[in-house]
Biotite code that builds the C-alpha atoms (Angstrom):
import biotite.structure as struc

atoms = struc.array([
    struc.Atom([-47.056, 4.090, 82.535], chain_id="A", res_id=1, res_name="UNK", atom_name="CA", element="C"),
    struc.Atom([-50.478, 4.244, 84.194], chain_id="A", res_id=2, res_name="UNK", atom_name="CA", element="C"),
    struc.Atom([-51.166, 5.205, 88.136], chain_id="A", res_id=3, res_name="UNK", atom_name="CA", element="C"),
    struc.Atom([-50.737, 2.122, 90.435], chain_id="A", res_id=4, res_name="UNK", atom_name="CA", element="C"),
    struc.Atom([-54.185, 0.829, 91.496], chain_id="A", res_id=5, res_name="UNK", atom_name="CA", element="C"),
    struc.Atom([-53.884, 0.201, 95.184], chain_id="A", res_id=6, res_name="UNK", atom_name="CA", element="C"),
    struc.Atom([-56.062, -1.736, 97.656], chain_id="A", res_id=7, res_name="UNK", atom_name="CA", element="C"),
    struc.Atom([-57.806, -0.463, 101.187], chain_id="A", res_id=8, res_name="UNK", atom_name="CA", element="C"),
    struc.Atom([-54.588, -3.212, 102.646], chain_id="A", res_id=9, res_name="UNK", atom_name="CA", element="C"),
    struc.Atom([-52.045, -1.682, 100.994], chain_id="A", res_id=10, res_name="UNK", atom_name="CA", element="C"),
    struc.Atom([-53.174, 1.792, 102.438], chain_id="A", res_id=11, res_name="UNK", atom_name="CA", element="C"),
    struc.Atom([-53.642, 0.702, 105.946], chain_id="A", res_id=12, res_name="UNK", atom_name="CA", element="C"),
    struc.Atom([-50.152, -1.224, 105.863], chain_id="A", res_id=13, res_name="UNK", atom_name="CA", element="C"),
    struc.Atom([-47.973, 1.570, 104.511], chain_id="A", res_id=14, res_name="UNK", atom_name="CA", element="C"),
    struc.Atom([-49.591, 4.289, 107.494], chain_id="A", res_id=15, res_name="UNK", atom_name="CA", element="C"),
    struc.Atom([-49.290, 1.815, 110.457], chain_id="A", res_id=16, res_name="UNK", atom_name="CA", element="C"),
    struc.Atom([-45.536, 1.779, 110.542], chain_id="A", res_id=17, res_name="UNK", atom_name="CA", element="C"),
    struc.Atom([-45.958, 5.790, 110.997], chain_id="A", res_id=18, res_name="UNK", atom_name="CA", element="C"),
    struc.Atom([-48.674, 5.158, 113.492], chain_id="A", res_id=19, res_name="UNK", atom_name="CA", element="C"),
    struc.Atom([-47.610, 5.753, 117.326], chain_id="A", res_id=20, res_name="UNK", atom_name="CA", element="C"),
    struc.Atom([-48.689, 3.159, 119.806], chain_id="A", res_id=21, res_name="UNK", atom_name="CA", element="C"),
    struc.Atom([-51.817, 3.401, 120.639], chain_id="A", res_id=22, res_name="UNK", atom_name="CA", element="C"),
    struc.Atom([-52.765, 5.598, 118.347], chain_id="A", res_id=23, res_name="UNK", atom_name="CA", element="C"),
    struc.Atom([-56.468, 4.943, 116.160], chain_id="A", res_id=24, res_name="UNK", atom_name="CA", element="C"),
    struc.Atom([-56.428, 5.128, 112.421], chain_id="A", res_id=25, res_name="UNK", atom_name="CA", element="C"),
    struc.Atom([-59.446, 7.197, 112.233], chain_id="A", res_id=26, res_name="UNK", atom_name="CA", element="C"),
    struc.Atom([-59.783, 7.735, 108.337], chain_id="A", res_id=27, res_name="UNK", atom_name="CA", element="C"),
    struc.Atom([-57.515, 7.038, 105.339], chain_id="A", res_id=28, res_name="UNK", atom_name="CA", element="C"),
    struc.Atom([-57.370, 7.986, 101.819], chain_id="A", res_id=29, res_name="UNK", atom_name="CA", element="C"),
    struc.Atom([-55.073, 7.823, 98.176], chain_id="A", res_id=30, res_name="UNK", atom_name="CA", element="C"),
    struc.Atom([-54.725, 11.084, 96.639], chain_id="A", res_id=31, res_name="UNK", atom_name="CA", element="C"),
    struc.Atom([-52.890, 12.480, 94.002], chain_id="A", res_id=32, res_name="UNK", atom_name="CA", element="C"),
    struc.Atom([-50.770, 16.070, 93.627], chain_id="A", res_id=33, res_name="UNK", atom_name="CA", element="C"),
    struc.Atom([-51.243, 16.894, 90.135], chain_id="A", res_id=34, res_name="UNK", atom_name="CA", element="C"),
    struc.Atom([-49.105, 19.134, 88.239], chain_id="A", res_id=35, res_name="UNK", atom_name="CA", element="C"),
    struc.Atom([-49.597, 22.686, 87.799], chain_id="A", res_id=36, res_name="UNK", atom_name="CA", element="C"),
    struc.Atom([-52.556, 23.274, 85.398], chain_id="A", res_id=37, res_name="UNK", atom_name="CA", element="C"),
    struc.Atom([-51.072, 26.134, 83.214], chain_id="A", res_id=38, res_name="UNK", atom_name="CA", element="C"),
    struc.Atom([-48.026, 24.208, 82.807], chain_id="A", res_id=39, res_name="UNK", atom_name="CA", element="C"),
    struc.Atom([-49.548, 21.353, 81.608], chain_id="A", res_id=40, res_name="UNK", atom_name="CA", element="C"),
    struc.Atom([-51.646, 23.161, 79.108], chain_id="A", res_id=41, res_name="UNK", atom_name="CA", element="C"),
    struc.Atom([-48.510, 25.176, 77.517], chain_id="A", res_id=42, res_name="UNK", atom_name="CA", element="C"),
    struc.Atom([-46.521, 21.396, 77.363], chain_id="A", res_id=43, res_name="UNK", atom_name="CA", element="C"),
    struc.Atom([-49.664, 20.036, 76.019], chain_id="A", res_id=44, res_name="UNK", atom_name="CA", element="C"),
    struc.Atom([-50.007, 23.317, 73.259], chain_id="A", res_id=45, res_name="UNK", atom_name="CA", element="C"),
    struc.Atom([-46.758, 22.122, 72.840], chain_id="A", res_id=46, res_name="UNK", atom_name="CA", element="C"),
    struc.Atom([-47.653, 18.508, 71.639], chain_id="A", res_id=47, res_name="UNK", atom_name="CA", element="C"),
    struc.Atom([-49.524, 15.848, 73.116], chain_id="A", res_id=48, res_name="UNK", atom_name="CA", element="C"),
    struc.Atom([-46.247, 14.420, 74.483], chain_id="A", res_id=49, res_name="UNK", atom_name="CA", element="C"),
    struc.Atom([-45.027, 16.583, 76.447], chain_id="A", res_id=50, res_name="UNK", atom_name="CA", element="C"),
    struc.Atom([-47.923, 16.881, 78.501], chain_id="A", res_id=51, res_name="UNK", atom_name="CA", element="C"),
    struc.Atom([-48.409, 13.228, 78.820], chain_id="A", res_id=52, res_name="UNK", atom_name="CA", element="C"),
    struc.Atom([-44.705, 13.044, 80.155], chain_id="A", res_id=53, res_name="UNK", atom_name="CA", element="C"),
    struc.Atom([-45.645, 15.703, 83.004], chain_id="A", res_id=54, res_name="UNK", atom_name="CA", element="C"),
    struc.Atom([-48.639, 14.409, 83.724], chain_id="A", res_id=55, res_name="UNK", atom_name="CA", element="C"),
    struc.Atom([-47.379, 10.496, 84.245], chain_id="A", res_id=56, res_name="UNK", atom_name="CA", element="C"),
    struc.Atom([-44.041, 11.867, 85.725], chain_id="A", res_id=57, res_name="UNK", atom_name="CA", element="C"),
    struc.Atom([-44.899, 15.202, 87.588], chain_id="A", res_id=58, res_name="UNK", atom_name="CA", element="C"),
    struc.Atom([-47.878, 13.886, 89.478], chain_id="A", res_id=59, res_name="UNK", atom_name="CA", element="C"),
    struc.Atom([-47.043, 12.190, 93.079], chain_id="A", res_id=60, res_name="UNK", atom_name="CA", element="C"),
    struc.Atom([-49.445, 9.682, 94.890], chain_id="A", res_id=61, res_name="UNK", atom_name="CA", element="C"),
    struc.Atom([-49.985, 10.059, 98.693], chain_id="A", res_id=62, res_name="UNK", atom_name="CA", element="C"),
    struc.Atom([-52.042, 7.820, 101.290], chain_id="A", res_id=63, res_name="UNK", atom_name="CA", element="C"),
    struc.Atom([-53.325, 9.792, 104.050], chain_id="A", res_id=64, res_name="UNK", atom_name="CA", element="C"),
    struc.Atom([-54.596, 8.634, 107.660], chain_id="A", res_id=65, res_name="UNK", atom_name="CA", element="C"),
    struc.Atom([-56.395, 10.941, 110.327], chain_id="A", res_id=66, res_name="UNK", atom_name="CA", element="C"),
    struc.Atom([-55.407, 9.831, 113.418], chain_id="A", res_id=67, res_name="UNK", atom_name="CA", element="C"),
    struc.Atom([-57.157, 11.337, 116.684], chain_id="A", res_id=68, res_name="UNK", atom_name="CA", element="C"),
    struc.Atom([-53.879, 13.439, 117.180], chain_id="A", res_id=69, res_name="UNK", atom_name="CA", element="C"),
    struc.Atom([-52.300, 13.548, 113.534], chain_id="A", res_id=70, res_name="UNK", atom_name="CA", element="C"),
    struc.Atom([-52.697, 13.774, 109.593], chain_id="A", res_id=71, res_name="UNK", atom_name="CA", element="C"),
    struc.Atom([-50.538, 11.575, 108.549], chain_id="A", res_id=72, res_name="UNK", atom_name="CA", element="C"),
    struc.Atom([-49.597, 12.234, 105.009], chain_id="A", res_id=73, res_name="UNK", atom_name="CA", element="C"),
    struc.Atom([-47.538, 9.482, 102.739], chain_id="A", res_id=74, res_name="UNK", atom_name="CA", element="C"),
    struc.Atom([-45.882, 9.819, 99.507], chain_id="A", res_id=75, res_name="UNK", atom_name="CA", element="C"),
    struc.Atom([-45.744, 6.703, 97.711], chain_id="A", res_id=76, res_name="UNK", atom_name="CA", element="C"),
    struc.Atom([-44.456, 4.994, 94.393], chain_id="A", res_id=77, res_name="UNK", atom_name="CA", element="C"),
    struc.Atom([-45.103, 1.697, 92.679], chain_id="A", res_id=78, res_name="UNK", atom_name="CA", element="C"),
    struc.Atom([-46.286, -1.631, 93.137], chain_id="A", res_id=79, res_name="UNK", atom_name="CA", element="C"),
    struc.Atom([-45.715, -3.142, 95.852], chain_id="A", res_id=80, res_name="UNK", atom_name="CA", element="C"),
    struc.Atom([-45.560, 0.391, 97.729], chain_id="A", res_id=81, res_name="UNK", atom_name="CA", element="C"),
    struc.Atom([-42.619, 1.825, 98.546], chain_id="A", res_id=82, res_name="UNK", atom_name="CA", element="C"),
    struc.Atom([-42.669, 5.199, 101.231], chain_id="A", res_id=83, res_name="UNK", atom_name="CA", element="C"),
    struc.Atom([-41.198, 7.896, 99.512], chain_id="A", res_id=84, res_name="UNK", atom_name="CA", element="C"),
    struc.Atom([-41.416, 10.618, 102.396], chain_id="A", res_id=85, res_name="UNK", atom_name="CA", element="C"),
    struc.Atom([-43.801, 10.640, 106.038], chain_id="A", res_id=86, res_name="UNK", atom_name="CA", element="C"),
    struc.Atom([-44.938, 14.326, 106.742], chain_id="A", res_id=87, res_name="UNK", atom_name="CA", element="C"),
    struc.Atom([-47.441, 14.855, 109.830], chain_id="A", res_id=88, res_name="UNK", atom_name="CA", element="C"),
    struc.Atom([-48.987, 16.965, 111.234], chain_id="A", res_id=89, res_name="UNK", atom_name="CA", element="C"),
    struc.Atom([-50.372, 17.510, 114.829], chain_id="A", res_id=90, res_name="UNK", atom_name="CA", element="C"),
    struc.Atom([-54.165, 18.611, 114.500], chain_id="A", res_id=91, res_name="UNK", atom_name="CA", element="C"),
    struc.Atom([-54.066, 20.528, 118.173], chain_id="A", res_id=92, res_name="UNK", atom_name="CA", element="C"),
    struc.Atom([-51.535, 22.801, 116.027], chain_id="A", res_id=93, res_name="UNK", atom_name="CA", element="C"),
    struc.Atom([-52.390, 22.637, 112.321], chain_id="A", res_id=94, res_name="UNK", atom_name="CA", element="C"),
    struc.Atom([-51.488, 25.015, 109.665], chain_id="A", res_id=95, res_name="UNK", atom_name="CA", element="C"),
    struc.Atom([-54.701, 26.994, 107.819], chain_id="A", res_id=96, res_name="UNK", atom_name="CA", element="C"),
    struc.Atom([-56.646, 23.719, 106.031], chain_id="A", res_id=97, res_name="UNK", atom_name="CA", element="C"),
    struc.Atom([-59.454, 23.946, 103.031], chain_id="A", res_id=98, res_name="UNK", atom_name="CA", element="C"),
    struc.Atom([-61.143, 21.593, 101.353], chain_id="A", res_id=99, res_name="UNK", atom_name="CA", element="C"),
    struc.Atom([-63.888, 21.109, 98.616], chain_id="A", res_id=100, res_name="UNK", atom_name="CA", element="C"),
    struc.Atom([-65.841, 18.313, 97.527], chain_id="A", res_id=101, res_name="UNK", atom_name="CA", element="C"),
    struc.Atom([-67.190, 18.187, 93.697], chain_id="A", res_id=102, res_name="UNK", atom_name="CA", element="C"),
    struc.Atom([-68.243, 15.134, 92.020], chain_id="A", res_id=103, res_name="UNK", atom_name="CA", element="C"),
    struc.Atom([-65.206, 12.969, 91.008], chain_id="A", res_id=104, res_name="UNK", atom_name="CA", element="C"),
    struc.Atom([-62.969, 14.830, 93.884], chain_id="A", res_id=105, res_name="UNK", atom_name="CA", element="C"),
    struc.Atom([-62.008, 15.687, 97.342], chain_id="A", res_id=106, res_name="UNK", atom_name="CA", element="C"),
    struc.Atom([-59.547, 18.419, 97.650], chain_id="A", res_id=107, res_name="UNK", atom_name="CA", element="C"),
    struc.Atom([-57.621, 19.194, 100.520], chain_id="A", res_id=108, res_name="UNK", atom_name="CA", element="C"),
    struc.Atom([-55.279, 21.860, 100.742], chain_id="A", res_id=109, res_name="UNK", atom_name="CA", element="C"),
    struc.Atom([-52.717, 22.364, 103.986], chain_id="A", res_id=110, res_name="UNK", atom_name="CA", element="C"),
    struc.Atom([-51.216, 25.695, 103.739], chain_id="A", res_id=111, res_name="UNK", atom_name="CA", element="C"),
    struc.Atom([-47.902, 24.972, 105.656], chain_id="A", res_id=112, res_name="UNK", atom_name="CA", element="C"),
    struc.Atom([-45.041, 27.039, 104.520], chain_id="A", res_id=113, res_name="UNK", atom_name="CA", element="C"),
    struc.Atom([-42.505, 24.121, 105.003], chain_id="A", res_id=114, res_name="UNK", atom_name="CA", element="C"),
    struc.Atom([-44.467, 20.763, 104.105], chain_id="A", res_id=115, res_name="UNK", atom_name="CA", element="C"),
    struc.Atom([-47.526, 22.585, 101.998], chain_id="A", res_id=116, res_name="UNK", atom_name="CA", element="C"),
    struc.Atom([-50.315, 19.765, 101.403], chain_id="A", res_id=117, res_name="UNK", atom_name="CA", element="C"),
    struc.Atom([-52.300, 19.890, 97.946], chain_id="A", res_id=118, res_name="UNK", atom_name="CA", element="C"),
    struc.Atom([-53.968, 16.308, 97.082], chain_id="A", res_id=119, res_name="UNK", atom_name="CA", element="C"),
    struc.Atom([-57.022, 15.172, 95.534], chain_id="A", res_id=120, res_name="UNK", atom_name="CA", element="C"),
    struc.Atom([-58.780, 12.267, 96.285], chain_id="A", res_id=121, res_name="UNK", atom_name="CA", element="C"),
    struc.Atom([-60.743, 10.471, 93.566], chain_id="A", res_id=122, res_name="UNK", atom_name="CA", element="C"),
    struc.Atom([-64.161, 8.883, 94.526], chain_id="A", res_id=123, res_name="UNK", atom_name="CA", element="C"),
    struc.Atom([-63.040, 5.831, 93.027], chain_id="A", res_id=124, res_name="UNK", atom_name="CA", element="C"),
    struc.Atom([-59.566, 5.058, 93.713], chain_id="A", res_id=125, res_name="UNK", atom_name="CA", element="C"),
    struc.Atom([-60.497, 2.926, 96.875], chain_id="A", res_id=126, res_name="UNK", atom_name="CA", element="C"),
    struc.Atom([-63.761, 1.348, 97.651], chain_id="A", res_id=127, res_name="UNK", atom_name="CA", element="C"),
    struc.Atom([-64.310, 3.834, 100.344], chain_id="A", res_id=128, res_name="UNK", atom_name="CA", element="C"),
    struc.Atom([-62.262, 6.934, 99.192], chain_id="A", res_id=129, res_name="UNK", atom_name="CA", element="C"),
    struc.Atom([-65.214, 9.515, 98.767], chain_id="A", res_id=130, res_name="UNK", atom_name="CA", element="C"),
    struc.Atom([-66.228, 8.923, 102.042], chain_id="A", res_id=131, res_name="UNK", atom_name="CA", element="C"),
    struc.Atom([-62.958, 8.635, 103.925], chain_id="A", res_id=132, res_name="UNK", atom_name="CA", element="C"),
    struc.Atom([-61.178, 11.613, 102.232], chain_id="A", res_id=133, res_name="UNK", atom_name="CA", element="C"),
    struc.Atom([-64.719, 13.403, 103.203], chain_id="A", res_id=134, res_name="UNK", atom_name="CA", element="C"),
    struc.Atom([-64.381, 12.527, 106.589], chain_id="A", res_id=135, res_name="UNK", atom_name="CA", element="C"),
    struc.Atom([-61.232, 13.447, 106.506], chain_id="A", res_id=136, res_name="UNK", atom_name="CA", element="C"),
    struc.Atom([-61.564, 16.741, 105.009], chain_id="A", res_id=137, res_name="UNK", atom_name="CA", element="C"),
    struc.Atom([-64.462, 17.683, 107.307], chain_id="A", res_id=138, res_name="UNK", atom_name="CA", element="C"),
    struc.Atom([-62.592, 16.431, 110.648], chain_id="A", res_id=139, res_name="UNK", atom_name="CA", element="C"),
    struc.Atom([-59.595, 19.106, 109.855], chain_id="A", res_id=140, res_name="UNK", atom_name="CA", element="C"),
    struc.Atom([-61.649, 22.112, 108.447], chain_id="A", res_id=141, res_name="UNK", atom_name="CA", element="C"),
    struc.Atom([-64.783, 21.143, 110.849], chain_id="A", res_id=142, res_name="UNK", atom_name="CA", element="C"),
    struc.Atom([-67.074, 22.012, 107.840], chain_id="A", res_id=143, res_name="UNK", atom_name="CA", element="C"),
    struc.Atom([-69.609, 19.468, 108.509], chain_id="A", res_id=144, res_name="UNK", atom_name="CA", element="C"),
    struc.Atom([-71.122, 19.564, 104.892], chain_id="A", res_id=145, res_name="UNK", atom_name="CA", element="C"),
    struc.Atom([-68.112, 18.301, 103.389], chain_id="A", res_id=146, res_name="UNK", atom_name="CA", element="C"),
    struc.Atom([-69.638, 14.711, 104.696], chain_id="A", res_id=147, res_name="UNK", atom_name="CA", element="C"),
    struc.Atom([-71.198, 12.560, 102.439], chain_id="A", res_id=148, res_name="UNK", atom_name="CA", element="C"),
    struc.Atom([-74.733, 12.357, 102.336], chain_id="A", res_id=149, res_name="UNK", atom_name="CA", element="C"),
])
């Protein structure tokens, strides 16, 4: 079982149903929730396996859209998409955010008690990822370097 390769379309198409009227889809990404590192390392001390099973089942995929009032956040399965669960959250009243940009990934990292966000975005998983998970993660944290060059 590999991760479902999804297109710019398929993003846009599976936020605008959670999109009120009006409302401008600013910037959108596909990110993934990994599972916990340790864990995966004692499965994987375990046998190669077990880790591969976590890793293919334990990780969750998630299209995200920055709205000019929201963050939108999807979770998603399979091909063709089907919507899992719609969190959001209002960006006059958001949670603590941080993010960090490396070279492969965006992380971002919502630290809400009841709907806690922790995705990274790969740099190649859309056409336009790196830069619209950077925008993204520089619009909610207002750390202006997080944009890409």
């Amino acid at each position: 079982m590999e991760t479902p390769r999804y297109s710019d379309r398929e993003v846009v198409d599976a936020l605008a149903p959670h999109l009120h009227s009006g409302e401008p889809l600013l910037a959108y990404a596909f990110g993934m929730r990994f599972p916990n590192f340790w864990l995966l390392v004692a499965l994987l001390c375990l046998g190669i396996l077990p880790g591969l099973a976590l890793m293919l089942f334990g990780s969750r995929l998630y299209f995200v859209g920055l709205t000019d009032r929201r963050l939108v956040v999807v979770q998603v399965k399979g091909q063709p998409v089907q919507v899992l669960a719609m969190t959001d959250y209002d960006r006059a009243a958001l949670p603590p955010v941080r993010a960090k940009a490396g070279v492969q990934f965006t992380s971002l990292w919502i630290d809400d008690p009841e709907h806690p966000v922790r995705i990274r975005f790969s740099r190649i998983a859309l056409k336009e990822n790196e830069r619209q998970s950077r925008a993204i993660a520089a619009a909610l944290t207002g750390d202006r370097t997080l944009l890409p060059g």
